[in-house]
N, C-alpha and C positions, 0 to 999 in steps of 0.2 A: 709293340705292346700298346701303344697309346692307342691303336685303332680301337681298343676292345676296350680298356681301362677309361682310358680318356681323351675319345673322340672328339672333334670339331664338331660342334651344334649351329644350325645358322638357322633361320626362317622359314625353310623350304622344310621344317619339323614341325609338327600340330604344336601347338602351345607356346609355339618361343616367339616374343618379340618380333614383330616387323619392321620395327627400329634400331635394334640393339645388334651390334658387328657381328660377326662370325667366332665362338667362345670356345674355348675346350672345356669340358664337361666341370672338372675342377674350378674353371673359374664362377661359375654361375653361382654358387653361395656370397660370393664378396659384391655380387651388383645392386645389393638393395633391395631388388624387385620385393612388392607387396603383391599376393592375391586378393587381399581385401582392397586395395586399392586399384587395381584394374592394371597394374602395371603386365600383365600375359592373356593373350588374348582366348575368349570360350570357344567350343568348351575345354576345360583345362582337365586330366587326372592329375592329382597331386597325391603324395602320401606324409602323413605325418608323422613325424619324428619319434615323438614320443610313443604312438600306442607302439610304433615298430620297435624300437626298445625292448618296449616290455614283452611283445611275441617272443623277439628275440633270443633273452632270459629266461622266460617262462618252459619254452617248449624245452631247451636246454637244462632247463632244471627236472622236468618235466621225466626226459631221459637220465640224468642224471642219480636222480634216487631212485632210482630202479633198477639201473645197474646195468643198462643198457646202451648204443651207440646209436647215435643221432644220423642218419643220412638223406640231409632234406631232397625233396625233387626238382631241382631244377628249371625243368619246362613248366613251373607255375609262372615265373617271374623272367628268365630268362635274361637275370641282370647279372653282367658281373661283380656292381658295384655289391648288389644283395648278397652273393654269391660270398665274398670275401667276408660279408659282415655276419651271416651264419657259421663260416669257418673260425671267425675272428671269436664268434662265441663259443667256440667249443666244440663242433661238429668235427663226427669219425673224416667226413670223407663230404662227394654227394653224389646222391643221384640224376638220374638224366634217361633220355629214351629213346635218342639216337647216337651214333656217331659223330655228327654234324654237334650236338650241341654239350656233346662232351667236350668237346676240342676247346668250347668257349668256356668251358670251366677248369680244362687246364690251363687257359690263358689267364685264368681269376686266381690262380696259387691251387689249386685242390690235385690231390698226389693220391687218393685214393678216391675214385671214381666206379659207383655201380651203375650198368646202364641197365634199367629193369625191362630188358626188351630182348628178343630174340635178337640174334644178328649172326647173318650167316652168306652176306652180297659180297663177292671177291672184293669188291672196292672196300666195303667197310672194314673187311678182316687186312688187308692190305696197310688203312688208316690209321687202325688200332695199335700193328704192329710197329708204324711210321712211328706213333704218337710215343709210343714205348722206348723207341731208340732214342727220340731226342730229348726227351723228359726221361734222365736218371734216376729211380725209386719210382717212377707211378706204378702204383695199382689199379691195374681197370680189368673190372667182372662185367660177365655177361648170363643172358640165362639160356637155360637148354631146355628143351619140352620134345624131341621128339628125335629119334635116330636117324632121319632125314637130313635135319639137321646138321646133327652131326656128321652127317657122312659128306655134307659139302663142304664145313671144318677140314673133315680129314683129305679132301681132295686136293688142298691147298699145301699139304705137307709141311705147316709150319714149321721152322726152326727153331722155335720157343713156342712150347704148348700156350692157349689161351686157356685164361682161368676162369668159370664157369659155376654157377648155382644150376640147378635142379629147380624149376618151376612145376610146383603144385595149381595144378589147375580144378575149374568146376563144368561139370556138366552142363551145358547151354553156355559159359561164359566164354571169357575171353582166351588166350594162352593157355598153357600147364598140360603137364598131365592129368587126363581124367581118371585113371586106377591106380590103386596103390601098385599092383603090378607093373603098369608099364612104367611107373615112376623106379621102381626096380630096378626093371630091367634095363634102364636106361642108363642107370647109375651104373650096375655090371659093367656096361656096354663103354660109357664115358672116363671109368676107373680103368677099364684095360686098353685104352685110347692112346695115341703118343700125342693125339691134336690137344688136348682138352687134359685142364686139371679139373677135377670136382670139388669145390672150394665149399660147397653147403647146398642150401635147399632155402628155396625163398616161394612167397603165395602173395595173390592182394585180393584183399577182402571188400575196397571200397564199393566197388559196384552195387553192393547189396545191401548198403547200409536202408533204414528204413524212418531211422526217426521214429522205431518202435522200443522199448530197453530189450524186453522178453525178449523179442524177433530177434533183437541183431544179437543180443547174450548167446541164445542157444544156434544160431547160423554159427557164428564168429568161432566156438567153442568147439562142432563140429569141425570147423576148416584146419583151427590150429591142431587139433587133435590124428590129423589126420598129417597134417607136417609134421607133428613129431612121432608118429607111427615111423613113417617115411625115414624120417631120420635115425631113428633107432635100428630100423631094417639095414641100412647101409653102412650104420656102425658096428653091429654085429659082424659083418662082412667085409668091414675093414674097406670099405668103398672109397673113404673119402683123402683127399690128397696132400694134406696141409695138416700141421697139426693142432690148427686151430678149425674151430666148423661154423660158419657164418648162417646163420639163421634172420633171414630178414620176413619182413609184413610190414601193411602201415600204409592208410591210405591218410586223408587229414578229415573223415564225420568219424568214426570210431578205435580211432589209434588204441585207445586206450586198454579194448578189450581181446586185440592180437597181443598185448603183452606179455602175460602170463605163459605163450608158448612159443615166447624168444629164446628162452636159456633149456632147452630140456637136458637131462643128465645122459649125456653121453659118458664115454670112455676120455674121450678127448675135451679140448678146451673148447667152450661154443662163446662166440660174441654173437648175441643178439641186436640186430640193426633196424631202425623203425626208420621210415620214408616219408613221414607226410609234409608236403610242401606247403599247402595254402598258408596255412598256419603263418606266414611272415608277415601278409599282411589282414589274414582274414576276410571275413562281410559282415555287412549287414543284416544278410536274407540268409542263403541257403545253409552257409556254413556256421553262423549261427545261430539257427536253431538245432542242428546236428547235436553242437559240440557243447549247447545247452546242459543235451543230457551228461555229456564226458565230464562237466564240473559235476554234475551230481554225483556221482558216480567215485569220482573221486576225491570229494569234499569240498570244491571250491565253490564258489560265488558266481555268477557271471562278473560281477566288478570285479573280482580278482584275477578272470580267466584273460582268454585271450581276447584282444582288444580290436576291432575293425580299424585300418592304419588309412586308409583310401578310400577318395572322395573324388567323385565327378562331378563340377562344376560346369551349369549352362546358364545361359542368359533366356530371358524371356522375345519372342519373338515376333508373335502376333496374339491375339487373343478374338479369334476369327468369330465366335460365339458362346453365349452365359454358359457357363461350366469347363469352359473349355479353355485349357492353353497351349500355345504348341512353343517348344521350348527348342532352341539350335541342339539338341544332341541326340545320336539316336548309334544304330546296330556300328556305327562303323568307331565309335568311341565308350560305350558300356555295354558289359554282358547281359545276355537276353536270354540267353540257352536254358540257365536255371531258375529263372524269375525275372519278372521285370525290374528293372532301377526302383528303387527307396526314395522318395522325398525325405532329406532330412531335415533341413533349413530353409529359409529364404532370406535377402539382402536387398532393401530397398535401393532403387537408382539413386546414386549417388549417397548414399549413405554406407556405412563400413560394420554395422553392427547386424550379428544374424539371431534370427528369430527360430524358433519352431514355429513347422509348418501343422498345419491344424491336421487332425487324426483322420479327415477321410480326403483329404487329398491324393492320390493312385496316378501312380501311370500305367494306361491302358495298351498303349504300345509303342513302337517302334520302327519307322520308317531308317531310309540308309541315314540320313541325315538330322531328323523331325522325330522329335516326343512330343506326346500326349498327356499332357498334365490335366485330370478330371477331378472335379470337387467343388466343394462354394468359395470361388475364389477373392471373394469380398474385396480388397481392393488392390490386388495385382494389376502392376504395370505393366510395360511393353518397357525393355531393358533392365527390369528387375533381375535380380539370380537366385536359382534354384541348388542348392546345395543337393548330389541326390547319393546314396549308397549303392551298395551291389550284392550281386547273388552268386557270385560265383567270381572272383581272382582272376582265375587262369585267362579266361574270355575276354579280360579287359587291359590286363598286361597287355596280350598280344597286338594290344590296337594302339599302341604307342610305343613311340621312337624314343622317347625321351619322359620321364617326371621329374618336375623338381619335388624334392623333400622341404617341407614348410615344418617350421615351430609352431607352438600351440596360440600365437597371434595371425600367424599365415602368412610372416616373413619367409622368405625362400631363402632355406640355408645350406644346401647340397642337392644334388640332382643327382638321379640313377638315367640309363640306357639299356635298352635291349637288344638281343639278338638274336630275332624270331626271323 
């Protein structure tokens, strides 16, 4: 268990001390370390405490008066420590998108597990079963989109059916079924199955969010409409296997407007289950402006909403020409994919106090190593620090072994680990 919980951290991990001994994870809150004071060397991600908190809460409450079950995604953060403290808030269960990173979330305590992903590799159906025998009460779903599919399930002749959603898919996208027929016929086909239970119907809408209200109201509206078609047709039919029917969506730009077609009125009991991850620790950029509109929409503020929790810290490196700075951090330590890094600060050399950085400072780009800091840099130094944000979570989790979690001083009081 310690492997996954609480691992040995030593130097040969981006961020950590080139001085300080070889630590289990748990110890690194009790060592003092300052980030304002240089005690971990650039560039560092860190995440802070407090906005994580309040995601925490919020999304949780979020779910909560609605009446609906929380299943965050996992493969955002891919921490167990995170992992526990979603569950610790209240979360149904969570999600995940393989087998491989399921495993590390039943290492994290989680006993109901959706993996929002086809799966149908002898090895992973083998895993699943393994994971089942030796963890007593887990629940783990998966989803079905095609008879294919299912007919490599049934070839495997399980001795305990897997239990299964019904993925609704779209035209040009990714997964699902593309017609409400074959989505049918499949259900037919999966209900008189001995491999396979039909546990509900699940869709994801995120791909197409737009950052439009209209746009994504009348997309989002169609899609649900079309799961609960779907859902209704099978309960007419007495398709579905369990006496409760699981109805999941939920990407983290428009969670907010799959809601309304989590619970449709079945004959049976339905638990609605929403999935969006980023949400734990947010951005800067991409995801908030998304989820801009989700506070409209649903009365909040952005100072009330969800709070950007992660920050990438670099040091200034050379300043090779006027306008220009190039700063130690680049593609192999912050996400690029949905926008460039955020300037949000800067920290004089040797001073401990951070400033805002002036409004047209940009980073232009991204080398493996090397950012582009452009703008009137008036009197930026060569070891100054650049405090910068992000555009996207997922992309920046995955470039780190390790964060420490900092208080709102930027003392280092807990550290999370991944297992990408």
């Amino acid at each position: 268990m310690n492997d996954v919980l609480d691992p040995l951290l030593d130097p040969t991990s981006k961020g950590y001390p080139a001085s300080a001994p070889p630590l289990r994870r748990s110890q690194i809150g009790a060592q003092g370390w300052s980030v304002l004071d240089g005690d971990l060397p650039l560039p560092l991600a860190v995440i802070k405490r407090s906005a994580l908190q309040h995601n925490l809460q919020w999304m949780q409450r979020f779910c909560d008066e609605r009446g609906i079950g929380l299943a965050p995604h996992g493969k955002t953060s891919m921490s167990p420590q995170l992992f526990q403290r979603q569950l610790h808030a209240g979360a149904w269960g969570l999600t995940l998108a393989t087998v491989g990173q399921a495993r590390v979330a039943v290492e994290a305590g989680a006993r109901r597990i959706l993996i929002a992903n086809q799966v149908l590799a002898d090895a992973d159906l083998r895993a699943i079963a393994a994971l089942k025998t030796q963890h007593e009460g887990l629940r783990l779903l998966f989803l079905l989109d095609s008879i294919a599919q299912l007919e490599l399930i049934e070839a495997r002749q399980p001795a305990t059916p897997f239990e299964v959603l019904l993925e609704v898919g779209l035209p040009g996208g990714r997964t699902g079924c593309r017609t409400t027929e074959a989505a049918t016929e499949l259900a037919r086909r999966a209900h008189a199955s001995p491999a396979v239970t039909l546990a509900g119907v699940e869709c994801y809408e995120g791909l197409a969010a737009q950052g439009d209200d209209a746009q994504d109201r009348a997309f989002t509206d169609a899609l649900m409409q079309r799961v609960t078609e779907i859902a209704l047709l099978a309960d007419r039919e007495n398709l579905f296997d369990n006496d409760e029917v699981i109805v999941s969506a939920g990407g983290s730009a428009i969670f907010d407007l799959v809601v309304p077609g989590l619970k449709p009125q079945l004959t049976r009991k339905v638990s609605g289950l929403l999935r969006s991850g980023c949400y734990v620790t947010h951005d800067q950029g991409n995801y908030r402006r998304l989820v801009s509109l989700v506070n409209q929409r649903v009365g909040c503020s952005d100072a009330e909403g969800l709070q950007a929790a992660m920050e990438v810290w670099a040091v200034v490196q050379s300043l090779p020409e006027p306008g220009l700075a190039i700063l130690a951090v680049g593609k192999r330590d912050i996400s690029s994919d949905l926008g460039w890094p955020i300037p949000l600060q800067v920290i004089a050399r040797g001073r401990r106090t951070l400033q805002p950085v002036p409004a047209d400072w940009t980073i232009s780009g991204l080398n493996d190593q090397h950012g582009y800091l452009r703008g009137e840099l008036g009197s930026l130094a060569v070891g100054d620090r650049i405090v910068l944000g992000l555009s996207h979570p997922c992309t920046t989790f995955d470039k780190w072994r390790w964060m420490p979690i900092v208080d709102d001083a930027y003392r280092v009081i807990d550290a999370i680990v991944t297992c990408f």
